[in-house]
Steps between C-alpha positions, in 0.01 A plus 500: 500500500606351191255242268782245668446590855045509467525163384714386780264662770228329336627185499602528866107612569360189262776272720367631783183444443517142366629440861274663642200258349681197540590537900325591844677830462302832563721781451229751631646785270259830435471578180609875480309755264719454207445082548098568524509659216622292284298171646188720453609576129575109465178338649306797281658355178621858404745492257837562634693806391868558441579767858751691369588605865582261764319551814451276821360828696120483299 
């Protein structure tokens, strides 16, 4: 994906999650390994690095 196209999908996820917190909505979606990860890395406060390689499979 293109600079154009991450920003996009994270704008969908931040819209999605704003709705989330503002209804009685409980999507009930597992976070897979490469999601896991990357809360872990945020709630840690490590710094977050540049992946140079997309990967949703961990």
């Amino acid at each position: 994906m293109n600079v154009d196209q991450h920003l996009k999908v994270a704008q969908w996820h931040i819209e999605q999650a704003r709705l989330h917190a503002t209804s009685q909505h409980a999507c009930g979606c597992p976070a897979n390994e490469h999601y896991q990860k990357i809360i872990d890395e945020v709630e840690a406060g490590t710094k977050i690095e540049e992946e140079l390689v997309c990967s949703t499979e961990g």
